[in-house]
GUMI-10812 format. One record per residue (C-alpha): x, y, z. Coordinates in nm, 4 decimals, decimal comma. Example, Ala and Ser with C-alpha at 12.3 -4.5 7.8 and 13.67 -1.06 7.14 Angstrom:
+----------+----------+----------+
:       px :       py :       pz :
+----------+----------+----------+
:   1,2300 :  -0,4500 :   0,7800 :
:   1,3670 :  -0,1060 :   0,7140 :
+----------+----------+----------+
END
This chain:
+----------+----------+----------+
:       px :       py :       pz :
+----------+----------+----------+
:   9,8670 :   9,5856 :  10,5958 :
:  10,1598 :   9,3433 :  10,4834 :
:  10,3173 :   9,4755 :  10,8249 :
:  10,0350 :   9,4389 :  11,0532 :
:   9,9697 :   9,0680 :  10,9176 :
:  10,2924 :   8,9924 :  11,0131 :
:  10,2666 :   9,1637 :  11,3631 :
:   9,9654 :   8,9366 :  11,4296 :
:  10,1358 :   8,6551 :  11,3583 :
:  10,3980 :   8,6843 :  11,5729 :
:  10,1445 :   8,7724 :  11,8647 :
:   9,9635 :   8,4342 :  11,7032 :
:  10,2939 :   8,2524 :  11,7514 :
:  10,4176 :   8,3446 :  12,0856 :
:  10,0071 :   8,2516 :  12,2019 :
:  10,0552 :   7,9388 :  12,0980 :
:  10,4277 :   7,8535 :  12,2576 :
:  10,2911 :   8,0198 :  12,5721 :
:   9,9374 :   7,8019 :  12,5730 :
:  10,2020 :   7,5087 :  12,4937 :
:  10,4363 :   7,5608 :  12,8168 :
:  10,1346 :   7,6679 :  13,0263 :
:  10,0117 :   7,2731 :  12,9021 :
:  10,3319 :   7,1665 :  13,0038 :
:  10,4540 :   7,0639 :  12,6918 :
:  10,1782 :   6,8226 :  12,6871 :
:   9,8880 :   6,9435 :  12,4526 :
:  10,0042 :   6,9914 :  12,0865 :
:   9,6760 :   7,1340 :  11,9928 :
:   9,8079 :   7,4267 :  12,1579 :
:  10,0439 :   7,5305 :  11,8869 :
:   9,7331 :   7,5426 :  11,6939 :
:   9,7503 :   7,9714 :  11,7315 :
:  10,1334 :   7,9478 :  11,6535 :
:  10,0454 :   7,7353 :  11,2948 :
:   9,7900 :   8,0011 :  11,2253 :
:  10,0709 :   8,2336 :  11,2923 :
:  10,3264 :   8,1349 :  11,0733 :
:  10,0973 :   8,1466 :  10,8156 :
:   9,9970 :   8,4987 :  10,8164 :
:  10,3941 :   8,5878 :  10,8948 :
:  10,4711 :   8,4194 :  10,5161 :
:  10,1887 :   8,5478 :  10,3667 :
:  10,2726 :   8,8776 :  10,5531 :
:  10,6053 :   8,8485 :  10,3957 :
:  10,4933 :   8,7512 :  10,0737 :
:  10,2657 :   9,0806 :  10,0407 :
:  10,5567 :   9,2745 :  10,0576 :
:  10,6834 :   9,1680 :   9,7358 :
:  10,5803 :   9,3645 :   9,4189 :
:  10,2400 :   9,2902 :   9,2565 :
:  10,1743 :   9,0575 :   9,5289 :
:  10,0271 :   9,1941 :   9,8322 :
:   9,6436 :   9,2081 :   9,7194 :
:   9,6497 :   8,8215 :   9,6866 :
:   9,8355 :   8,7182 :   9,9757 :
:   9,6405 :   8,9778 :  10,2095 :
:   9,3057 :   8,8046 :  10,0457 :
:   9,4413 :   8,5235 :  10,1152 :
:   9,5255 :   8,5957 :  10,4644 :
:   9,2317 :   8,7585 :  10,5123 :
:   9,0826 :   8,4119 :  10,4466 :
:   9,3198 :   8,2661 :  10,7020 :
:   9,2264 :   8,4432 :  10,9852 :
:   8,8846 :   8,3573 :  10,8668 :
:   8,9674 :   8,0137 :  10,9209 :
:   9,1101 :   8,0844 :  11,2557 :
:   8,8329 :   8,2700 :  11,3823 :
:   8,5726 :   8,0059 :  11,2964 :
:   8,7445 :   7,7421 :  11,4886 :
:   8,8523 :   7,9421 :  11,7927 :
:   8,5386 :   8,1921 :  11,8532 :
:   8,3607 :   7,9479 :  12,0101 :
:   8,5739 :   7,9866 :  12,3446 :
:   8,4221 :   8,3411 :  12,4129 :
:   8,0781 :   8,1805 :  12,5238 :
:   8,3164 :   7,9439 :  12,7469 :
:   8,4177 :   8,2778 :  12,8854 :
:   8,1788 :   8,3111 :  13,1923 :
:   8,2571 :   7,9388 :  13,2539 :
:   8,6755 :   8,0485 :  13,2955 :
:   8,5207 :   8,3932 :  13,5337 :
:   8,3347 :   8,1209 :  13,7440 :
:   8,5844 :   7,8771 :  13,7737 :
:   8,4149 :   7,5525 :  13,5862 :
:   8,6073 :   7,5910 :  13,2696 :
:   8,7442 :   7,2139 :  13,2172 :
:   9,0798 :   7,3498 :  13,1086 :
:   9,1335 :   7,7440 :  13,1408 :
:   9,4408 :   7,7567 :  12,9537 :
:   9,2785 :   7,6675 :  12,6748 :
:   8,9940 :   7,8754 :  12,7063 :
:   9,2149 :   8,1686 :  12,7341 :
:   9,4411 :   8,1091 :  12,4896 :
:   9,1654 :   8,0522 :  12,1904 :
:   8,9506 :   8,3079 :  12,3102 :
:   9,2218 :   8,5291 :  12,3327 :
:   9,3063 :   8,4399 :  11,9260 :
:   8,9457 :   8,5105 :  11,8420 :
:   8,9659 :   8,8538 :  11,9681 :
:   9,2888 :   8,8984 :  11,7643 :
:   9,1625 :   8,7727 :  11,4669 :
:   8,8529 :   8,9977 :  11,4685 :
:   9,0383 :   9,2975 :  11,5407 :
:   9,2876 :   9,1767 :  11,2632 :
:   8,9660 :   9,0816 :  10,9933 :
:   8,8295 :   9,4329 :  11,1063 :
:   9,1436 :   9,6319 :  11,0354 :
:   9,1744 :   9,4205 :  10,6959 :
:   8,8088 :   9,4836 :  10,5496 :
:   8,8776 :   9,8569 :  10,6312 :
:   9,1636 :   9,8759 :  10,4417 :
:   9,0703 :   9,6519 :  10,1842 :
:   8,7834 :   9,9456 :  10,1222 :
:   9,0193 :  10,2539 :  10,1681 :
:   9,1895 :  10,0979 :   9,9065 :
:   8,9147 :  10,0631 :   9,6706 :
:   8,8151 :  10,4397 :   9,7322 :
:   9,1610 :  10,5023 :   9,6861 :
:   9,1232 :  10,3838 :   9,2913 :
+----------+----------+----------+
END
């Protein structure tokens, strides 16, 4: 999982720059994926040192959490982007975009958080 957090990150990161050029370097909130990503690359990174990784996957488990909450919200903007009324598409697309990575990512982290308790 330490691997995978820090695969999502990176995908987090390189949202964020793109959602920031696509603003034309005007919209800082943009980065907003890309901080979200850096923090599940360290904690990604941290995991992978002994004794380590089932607190720093908890707590990037919370993380993406975090990220979810504030981003999920742009999927019911969705038919707004299809129809062309979206008051700024790049951002629509970019957060909603972050919310489907971060379920996926939650998804693939409650299922091995509970292979790994059947595992003990």
């Amino acid at each position: 999982m330490p691997n995978v957090t820090v695969r999502v990150g990176a995908v987090l990161i390189a949202l964020g720059l793109v959602a920031y050029l696509a603003s034309g370097l005007a919209s800082l909130t943009a980065l907003i994926p890309a901080a979200f990503g850096a923090v599940l690359v360290g904690l990604g990174v941290a995991a992978k040192v002994d004794g380590h990784a089932q607190t720093m996957m908890h707590f990037a488990m919370v993380v993406a959490l975090l990220g979810l909450i504030g981003s999920v919200g742009e999927l019911f903007a969705l038919p707004a982007l299809l129809s062309g009324t979206a008051a700024n598409p790049a951002a629509v697309m970019a957060r909603a975009a972050m919310a489907v990575l971060l379920i996926a990512y939650l998804a693939l982290g409650v299922r091995s958080f509970i292979a790994a308790r059947r595992a003990r």
